[in-house]
C-alpha positions as CSV (number, residue, x, y, z in Angstrom):
1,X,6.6,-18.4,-8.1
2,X,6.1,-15.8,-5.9
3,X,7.6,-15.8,-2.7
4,X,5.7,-14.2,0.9
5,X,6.0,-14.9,4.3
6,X,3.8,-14.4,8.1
7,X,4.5,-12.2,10.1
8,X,2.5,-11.6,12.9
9,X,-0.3,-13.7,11.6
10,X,-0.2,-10.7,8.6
11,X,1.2,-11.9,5.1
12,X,3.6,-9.9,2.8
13,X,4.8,-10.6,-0.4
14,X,8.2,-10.5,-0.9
15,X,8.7,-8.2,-4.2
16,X,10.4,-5.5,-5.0
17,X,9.2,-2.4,-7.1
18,X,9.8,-3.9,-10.8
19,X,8.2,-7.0,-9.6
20,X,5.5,-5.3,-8.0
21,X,4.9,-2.8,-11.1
22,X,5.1,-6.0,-13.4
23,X,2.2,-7.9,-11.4
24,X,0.1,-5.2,-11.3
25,X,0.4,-4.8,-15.1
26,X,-0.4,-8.1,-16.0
27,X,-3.7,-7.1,-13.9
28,X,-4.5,-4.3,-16.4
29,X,-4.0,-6.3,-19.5
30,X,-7.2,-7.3,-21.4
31,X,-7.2,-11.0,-20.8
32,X,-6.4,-10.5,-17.2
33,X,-9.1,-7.7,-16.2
34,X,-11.9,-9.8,-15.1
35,X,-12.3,-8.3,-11.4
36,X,-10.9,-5.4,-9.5
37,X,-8.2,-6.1,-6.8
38,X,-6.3,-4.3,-4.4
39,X,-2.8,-3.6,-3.3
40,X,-1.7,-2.7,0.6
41,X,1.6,-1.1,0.9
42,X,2.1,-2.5,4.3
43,X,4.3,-1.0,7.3
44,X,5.0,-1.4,10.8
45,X,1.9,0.7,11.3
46,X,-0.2,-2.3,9.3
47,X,1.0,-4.8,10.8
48,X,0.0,-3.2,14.5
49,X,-3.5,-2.4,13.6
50,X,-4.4,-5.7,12.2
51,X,-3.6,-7.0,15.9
52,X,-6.0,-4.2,17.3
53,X,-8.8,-4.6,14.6
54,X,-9.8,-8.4,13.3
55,X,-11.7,-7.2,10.2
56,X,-8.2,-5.0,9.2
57,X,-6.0,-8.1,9.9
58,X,-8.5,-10.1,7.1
59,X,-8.4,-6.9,4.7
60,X,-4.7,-7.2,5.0
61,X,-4.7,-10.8,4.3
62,X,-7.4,-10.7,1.8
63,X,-5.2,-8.4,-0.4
64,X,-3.7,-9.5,-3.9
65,X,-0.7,-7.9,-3.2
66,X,0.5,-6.9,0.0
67,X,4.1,-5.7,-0.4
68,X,6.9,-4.1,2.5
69,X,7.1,-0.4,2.4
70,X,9.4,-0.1,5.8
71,X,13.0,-1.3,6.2
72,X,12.3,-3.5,9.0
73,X,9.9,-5.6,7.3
74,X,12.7,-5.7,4.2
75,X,15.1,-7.1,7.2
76,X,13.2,-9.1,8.5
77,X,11.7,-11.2,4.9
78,X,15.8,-11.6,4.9
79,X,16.1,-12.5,8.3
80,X,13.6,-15.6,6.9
81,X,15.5,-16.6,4.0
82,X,13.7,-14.1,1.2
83,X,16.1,-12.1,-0.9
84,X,14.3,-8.9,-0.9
85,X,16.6,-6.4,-1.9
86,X,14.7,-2.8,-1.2
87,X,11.1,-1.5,0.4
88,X,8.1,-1.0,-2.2
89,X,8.1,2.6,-1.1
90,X,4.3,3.7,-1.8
91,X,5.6,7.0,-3.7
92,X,8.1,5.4,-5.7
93,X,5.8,2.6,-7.3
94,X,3.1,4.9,-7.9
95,X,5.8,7.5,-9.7
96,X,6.9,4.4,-11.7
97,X,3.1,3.1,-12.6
98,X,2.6,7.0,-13.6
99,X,5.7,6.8,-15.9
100,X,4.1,3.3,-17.6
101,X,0.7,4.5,-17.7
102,X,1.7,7.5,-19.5
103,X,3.3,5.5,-22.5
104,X,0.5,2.6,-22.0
105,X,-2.9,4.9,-21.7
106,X,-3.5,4.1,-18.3
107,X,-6.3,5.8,-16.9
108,X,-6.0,7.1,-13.7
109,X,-8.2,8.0,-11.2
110,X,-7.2,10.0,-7.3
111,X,-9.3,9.1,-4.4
112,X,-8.8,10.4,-0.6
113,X,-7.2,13.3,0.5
114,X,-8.7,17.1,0.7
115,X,-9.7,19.1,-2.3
116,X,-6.8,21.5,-2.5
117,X,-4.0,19.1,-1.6
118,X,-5.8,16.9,-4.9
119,X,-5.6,19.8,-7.1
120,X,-2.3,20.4,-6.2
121,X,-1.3,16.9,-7.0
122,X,-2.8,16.9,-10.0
123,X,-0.9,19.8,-11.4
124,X,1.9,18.6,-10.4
125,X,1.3,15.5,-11.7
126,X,0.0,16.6,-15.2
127,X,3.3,19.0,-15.4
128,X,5.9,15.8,-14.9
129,X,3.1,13.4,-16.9
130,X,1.3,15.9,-19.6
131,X,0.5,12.4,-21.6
132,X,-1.2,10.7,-19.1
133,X,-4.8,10.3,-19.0
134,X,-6.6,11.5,-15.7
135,X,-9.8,10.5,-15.4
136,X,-11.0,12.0,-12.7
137,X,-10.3,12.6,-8.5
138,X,-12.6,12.9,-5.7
139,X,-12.3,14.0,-2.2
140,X,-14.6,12.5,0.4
141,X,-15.9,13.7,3.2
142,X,-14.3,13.5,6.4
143,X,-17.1,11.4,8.5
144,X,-18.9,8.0,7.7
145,X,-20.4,8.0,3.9
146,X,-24.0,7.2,3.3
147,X,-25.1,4.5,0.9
148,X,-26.1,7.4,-1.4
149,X,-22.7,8.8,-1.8
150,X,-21.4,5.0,-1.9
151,X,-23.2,4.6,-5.1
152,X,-22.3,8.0,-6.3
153,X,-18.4,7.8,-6.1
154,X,-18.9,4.1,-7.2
155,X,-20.8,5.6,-10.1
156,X,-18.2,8.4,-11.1
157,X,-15.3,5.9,-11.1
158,X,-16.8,3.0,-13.1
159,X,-18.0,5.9,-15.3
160,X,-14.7,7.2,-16.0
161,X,-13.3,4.3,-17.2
162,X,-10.3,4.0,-14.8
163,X,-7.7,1.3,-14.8
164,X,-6.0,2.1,-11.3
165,X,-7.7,4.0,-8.7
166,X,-5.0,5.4,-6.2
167,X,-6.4,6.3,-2.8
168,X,-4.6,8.1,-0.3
169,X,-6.7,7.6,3.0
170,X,-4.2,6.6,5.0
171,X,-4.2,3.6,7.7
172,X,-6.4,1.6,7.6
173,X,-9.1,3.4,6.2
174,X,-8.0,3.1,2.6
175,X,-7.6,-0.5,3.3
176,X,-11.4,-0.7,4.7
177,X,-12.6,1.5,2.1
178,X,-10.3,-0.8,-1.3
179,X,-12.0,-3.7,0.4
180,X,-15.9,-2.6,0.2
181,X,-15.6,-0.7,-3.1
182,X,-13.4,-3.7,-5.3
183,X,-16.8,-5.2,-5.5
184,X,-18.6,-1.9,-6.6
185,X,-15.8,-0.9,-9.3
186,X,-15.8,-2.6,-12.5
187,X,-12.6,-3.9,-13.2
188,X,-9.8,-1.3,-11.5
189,X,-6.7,-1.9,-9.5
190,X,-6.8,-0.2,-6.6
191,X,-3.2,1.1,-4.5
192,X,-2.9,2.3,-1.3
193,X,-0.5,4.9,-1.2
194,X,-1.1,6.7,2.1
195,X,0.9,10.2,2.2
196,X,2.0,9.9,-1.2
197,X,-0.5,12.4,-2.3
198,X,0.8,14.9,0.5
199,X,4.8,14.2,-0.7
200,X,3.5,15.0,-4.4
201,X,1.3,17.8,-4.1
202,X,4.4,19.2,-1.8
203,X,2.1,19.9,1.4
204,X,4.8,17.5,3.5
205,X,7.9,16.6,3.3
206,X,9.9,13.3,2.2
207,X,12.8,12.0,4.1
208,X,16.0,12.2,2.6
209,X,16.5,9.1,0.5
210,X,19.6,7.7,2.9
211,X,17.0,8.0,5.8
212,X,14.4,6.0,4.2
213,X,17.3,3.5,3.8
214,X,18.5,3.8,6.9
215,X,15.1,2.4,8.3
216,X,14.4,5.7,10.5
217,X,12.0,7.4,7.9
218,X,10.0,6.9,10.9
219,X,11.9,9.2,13.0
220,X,12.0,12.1,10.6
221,X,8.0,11.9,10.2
222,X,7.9,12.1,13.7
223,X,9.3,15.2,13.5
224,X,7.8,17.0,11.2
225,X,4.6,16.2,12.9
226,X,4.9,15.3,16.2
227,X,1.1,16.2,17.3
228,X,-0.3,13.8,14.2
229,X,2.1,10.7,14.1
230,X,3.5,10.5,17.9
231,X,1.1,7.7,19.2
232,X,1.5,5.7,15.5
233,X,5.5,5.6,15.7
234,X,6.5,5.6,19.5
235,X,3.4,3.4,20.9
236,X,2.9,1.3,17.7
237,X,6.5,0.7,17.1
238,X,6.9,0.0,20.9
239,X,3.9,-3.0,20.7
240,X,5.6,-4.3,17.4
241,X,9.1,-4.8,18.9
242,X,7.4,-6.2,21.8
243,X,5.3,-8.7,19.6
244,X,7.9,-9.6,17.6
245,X,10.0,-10.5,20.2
246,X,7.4,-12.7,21.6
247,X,6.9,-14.2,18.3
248,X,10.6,-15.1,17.8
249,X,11.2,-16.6,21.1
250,X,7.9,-18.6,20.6
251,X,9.2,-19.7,17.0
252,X,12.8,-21.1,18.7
253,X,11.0,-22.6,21.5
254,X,8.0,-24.7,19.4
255,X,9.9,-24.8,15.7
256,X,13.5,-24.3,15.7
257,X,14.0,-24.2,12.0
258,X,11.2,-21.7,11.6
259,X,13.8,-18.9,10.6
260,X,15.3,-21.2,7.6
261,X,14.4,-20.5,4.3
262,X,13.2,-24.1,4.2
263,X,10.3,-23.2,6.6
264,X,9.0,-20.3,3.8
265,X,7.2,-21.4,1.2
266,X,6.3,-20.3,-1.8
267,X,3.0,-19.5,-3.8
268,X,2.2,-17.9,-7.8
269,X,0.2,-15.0,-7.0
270,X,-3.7,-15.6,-8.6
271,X,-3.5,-13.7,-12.0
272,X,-7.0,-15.1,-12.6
């Protein structure tokens, strides 16, 4: 059984990386690959937009696996009860899938992003993976696509054969765009890894690993690109303490023993 819990109407699975990895290799084995699904590495940021945006809020919930990259949703599955032990940071479980796939034949497919910072994944990736099978990578445009180049790109990637198509889009476009293509694709996983391609191809920089832990990853971003991310991390963060704290206080007042573990329960994520 695994656990999840609600938070902010948005569900997260409570699983760590190996947990996460493991689940989403039981997708890829034969008797299990009868539809494509989708995987949200979900943050603070998520969690805001899906208040702002209805259909986002039903992508989120819709997921197959929507795991906790951000320390404060690790402390707060504890604060109800879950022993989550780390984040599912988005870089780290692809790295680790990319290590599997090499030894299992996983094909692997690189969606989002611009041309050169693909390219520049790629080589980097094919230098630390010269096993694993890349099956192709697209870069879409940046504006609405047509049903034309729908098709296309649906075309290319069910033509290549991928098992997991990684798409770095960002929030909450590659959630939108996971959602309309599952149906498209035959038979892929498909992860949401945000700026994972950036960290990789080396075009931005990581936080130090004691930051991430720390739970101010968000700080350093900030930083480092204070024109892009200043509305996501001060406003966003700002309405998600403010709806929390709403939340909590509701929880005490109407269900007192909503912050026991006995109030969480428990599901088996669908394999079928």
């Amino acid at each position: 059984m695994k656990e999840y819990f609600f938070l902010l109407g948005i569900r997260l699975d409570a699983l760590n990386i190996s947990a996460a990895v493991s689940k989403i290799e039981e997708w890829l084995s034969p008797e299990s690959k009868k539809k494509s699904r989708y995987v949200c590495i979900s943050n603070v940021n998520n969690v805001v937009e899906a208040q702002k945006n209805p259909l986002f809020k039903r992508i989120q919930n819709e997921a197959d696996l929507s795991v906790c990259d951000g320390m404060p949703l690790v402390w707060l599955a504890r604060l109800k009860g879950l022993k989550l032990k780390e984040r599912v940071y988005g870089l780290a479980l692809m790295q680790q899938i990319l290590r599997e796939g090499e030894k299992k034949g996983y094909r692997n497919y690189f969606y989002g992003s611009t041309e050169g910072v693909l390219k520049a994944m790629v080589l980097k990736i094919r230098s630390q993976y010269p096993k694993l099978e890349i099956c192709g990578f697209y870069s879409p445009a940046f504006r609405p696509l047509t049903e034309t180049e729908k098709e296309s790109i649906a075309k290319d990637i069910n033509d290549s054969g991928a098992d997991i198509v990684w798409v770095g889009l960002g929030c909450p476009k590659q959630e939108i765009w996971m959602h309309e293509f599952k149906d498209r694709l035959s038979f892929p996983v498909l992860i949401g890894v945000g700026a994972a391609f950036d960290f990789l191809a080396g075009t931005k920089k990581q936080a130090p690993a004691f930051i991430q832990k720390s739970g101010f990853e968000w700080l350093f971003r900030l930083c480092c690109e204070p024109k892009r991310l200043w509305r996501r991390y001060l406003i966003n963060n700002s309405i998600f303490l403010i709806l929390l704290l709403k939340e909590l206080i509701c929880s005490v007042f109407t269900h007192p023993n909503s912050l026991s573990s006995k109030a969480i329960p428990s599901r088996k994520i669908n394999s079928n």
